[in-house]
C-alpha positions in Angstrom: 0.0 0.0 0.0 1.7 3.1 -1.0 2.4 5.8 1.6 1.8 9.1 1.0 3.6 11.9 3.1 2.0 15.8 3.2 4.1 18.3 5.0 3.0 20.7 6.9 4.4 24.1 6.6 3.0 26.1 9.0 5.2 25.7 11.6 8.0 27.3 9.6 6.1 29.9 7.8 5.2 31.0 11.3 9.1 31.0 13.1 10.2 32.7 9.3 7.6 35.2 10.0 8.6 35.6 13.4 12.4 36.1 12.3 11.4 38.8 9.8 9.8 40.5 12.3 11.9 40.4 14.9 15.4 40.1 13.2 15.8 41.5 9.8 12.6 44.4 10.3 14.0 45.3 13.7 17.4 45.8 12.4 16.1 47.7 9.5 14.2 49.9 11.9 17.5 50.4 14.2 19.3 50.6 11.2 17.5 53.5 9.4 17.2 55.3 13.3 20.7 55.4 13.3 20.6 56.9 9.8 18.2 59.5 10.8 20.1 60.6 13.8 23.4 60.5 11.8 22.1 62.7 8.9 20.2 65.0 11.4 23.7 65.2 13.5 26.0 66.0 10.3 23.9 68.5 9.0 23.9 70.4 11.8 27.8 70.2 12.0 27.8 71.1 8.6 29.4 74.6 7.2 26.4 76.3 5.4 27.2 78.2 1.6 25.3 77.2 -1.1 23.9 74.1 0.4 25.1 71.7 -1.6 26.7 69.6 0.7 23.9 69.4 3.3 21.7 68.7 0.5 24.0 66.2 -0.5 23.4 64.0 2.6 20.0 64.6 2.8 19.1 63.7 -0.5 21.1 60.2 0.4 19.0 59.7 3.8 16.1 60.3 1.4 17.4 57.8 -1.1 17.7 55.1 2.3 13.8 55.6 3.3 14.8 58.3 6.0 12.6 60.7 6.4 14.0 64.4 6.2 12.8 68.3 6.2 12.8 70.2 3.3 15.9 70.4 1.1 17.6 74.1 1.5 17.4 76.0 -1.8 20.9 76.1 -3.8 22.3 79.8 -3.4 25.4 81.3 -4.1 28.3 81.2 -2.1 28.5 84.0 0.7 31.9 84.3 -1.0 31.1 84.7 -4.4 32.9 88.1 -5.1 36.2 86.3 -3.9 36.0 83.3 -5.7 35.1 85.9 -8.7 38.3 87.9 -8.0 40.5 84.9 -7.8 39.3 83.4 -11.1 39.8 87.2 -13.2 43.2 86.9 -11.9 43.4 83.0 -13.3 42.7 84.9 -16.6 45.1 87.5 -16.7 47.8 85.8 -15.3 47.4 82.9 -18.3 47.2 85.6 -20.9 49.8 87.4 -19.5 51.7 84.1 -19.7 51.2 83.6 -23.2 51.6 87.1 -24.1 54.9 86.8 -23.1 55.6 83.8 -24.9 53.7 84.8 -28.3 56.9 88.3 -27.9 59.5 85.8 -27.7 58.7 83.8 -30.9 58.4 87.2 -32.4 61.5 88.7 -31.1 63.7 85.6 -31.4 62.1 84.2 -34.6 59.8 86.3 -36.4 61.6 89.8 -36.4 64.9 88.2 -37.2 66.4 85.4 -39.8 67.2 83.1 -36.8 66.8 79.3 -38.1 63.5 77.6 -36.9 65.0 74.3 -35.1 65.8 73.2 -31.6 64.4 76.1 -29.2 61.8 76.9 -31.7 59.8 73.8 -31.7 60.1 73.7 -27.4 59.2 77.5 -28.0 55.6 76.4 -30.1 54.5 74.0 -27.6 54.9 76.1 -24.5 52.6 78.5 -26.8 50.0 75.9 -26.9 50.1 75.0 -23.5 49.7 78.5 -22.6 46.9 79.6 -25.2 45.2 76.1 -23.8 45.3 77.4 -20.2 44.0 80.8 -21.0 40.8 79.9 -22.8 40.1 77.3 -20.3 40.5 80.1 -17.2 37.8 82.2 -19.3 35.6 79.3 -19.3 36.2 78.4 -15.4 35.4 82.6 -14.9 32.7 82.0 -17.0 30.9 79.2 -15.8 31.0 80.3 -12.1 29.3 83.9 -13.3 26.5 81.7 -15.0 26.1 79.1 -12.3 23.7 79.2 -8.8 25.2 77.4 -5.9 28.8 77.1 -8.7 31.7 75.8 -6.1 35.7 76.8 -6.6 38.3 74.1 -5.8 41.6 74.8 -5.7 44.2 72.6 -6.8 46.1 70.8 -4.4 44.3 72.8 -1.1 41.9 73.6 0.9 41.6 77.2 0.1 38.1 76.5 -0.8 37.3 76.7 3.0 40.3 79.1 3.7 40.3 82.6 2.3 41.9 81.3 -1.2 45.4 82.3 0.2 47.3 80.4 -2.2 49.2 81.9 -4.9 47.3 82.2 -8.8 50.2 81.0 -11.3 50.3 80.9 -14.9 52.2 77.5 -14.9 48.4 75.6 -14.2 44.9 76.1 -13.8 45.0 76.5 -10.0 41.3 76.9 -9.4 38.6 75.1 -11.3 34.5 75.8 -10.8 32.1 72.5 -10.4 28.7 73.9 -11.3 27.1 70.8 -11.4 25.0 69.9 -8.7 25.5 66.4 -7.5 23.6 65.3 -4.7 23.5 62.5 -2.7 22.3 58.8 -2.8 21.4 56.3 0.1 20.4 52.7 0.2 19.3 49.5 2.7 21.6 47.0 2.5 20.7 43.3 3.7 22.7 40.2 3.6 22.5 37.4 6.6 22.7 38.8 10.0 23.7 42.4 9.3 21.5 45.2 8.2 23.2 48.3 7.0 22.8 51.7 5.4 24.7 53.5 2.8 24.8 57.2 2.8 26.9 58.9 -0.3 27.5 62.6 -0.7 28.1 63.0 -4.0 29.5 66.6 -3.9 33.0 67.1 -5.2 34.2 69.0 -2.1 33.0 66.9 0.8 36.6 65.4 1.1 37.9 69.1 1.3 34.3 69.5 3.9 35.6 66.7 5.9 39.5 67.5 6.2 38.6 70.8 7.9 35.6 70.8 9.8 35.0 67.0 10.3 31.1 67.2 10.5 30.7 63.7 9.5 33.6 62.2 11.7 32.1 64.4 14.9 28.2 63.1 13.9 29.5 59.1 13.9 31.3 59.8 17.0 28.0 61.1 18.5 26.2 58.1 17.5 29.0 55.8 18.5 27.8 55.0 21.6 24.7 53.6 20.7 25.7 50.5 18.4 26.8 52.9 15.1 29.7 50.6 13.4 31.1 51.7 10.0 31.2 48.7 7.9 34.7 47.9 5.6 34.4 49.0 2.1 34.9 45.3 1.1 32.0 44.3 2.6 29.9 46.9 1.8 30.5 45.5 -1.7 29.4 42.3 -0.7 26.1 43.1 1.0 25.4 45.5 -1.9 25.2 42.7 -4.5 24.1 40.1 -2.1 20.7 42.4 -1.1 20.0 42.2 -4.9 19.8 38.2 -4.8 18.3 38.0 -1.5 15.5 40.3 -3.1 15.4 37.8 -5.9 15.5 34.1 -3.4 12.3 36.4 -1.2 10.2 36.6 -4.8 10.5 33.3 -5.4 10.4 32.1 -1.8 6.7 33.7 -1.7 5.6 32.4 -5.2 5.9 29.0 -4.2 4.5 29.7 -0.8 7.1 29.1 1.5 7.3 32.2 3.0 
């Protein structure tokens, strides 16, 4: 007489049910707590300019499921007339540059019968160069006039944050405008036991942010205390393409009606 065997699934259904409530939900919840406290906590240390970096982690709590205020209007910086000042000297100091090097050609080469060899050919690329530099200072000038909320970095400093004390030279472009607004972007990241939340300012200055006033360094260490761990950037990796195919194993766990 054949046997037949019917398993009962309720049982398990129940203690998975119970686990998703109680393990992965409440670290999700703790999880995106933390996230809201950190956010609230680093912009509040922030500096405040345009607004482009508190928006920058705000948008990313958004992107994470954190609920935030209103995001700040982009303005211009309170420093705009500086930055202005600092690029119009950019421009004349790379004109000047090539001025000077568009005279020699003419003096050594031009006004004279000296051969066109050796020096000459140096002579024509460090015309180039120079012509390169100054049309692409008139564009920086000119792309911070025309911008709302446009952003100066300078190469190689802070001077962004610091008064722009560092010498304009007409050997580089020193100081560069980033009128693009970037943002932020934020996710939940699930894989086994952990739970975790990725916050990404996407501004190009936060590292420059960060070196000098340490908002976000002084907001984790706030938050320390109450279970806050930063997670390696290896594993973050991990988790991030694991959550995709646990999202996946869940859809079909729930077709098939085991979960």
């Amino acid at each position: 007489m054949p046997v037949s065997v019917t398993v009962d699934y309720s049982a398990f259904k129940a203690r998975m049910a119970r686990m998703r409530r109680d393990g992965a939900s409440g670290r999700e919840a703790f999880a995106l707590a933390m996230a809201a406290a950190f956010a609230q906590n680093v912009v509040k240390l922030s500096p405040i300019d345009t607004h482009r970096y508190v928006r920058g982690w705000m948008e990313a709590a958004r992107g994470a499921g954190v609920r935030v205020g209103a995001l700040p209007p982009i303005v211009n910086s309170r420093k705009k007339d500086q930055i202005t000042e600092a690029l119009v000297k950019q421009v004349n100091a790379t004109r000047k540059r090539e001025g000077a090097l568009l005279n020699a050609r003419k003096l050594w080469y031009e006004d004279s019968n000296r051969p066109r060899r050796g020096y000459y050919f140096k002579l024509e690329r460090q015309i180039q160069r120079a012509g390169e530099r100054a049309r692409r200072a008139e564009e920086e000038l000119q792309k911070f006039l025309g911008a709302t909320g446009g952003i100066a970095m300078m190469r190689g400093s802070g001077a962004a944050l610091n008064g722009y004390q560092r010498l304009i030279t007409a050997d580089a472009l020193n100081l560069t405008v980033r009128d693009k607004i970037y943002g932020g972007r934020g996710r939940i990241l699930k894989g086994g036991a952990v739970t975790g939340v990725m916050l990404h300012n996407l501004e190009p200055h936060c590292r420059v942010v960060e070196k000098y006033r340490r908002p976000v360094a002084r907001a984790k260490a706030a938050l320390s205390a109450a279970g806050l761990q930063k997670l390696k950037p290896e594993y973050v990796k991990r988790l991030a393409a694991n959550t995709k195919t646990m999202q996946r194993v869940g859809v079909a766990l729930r077709r098939n009606g085991v979960l």
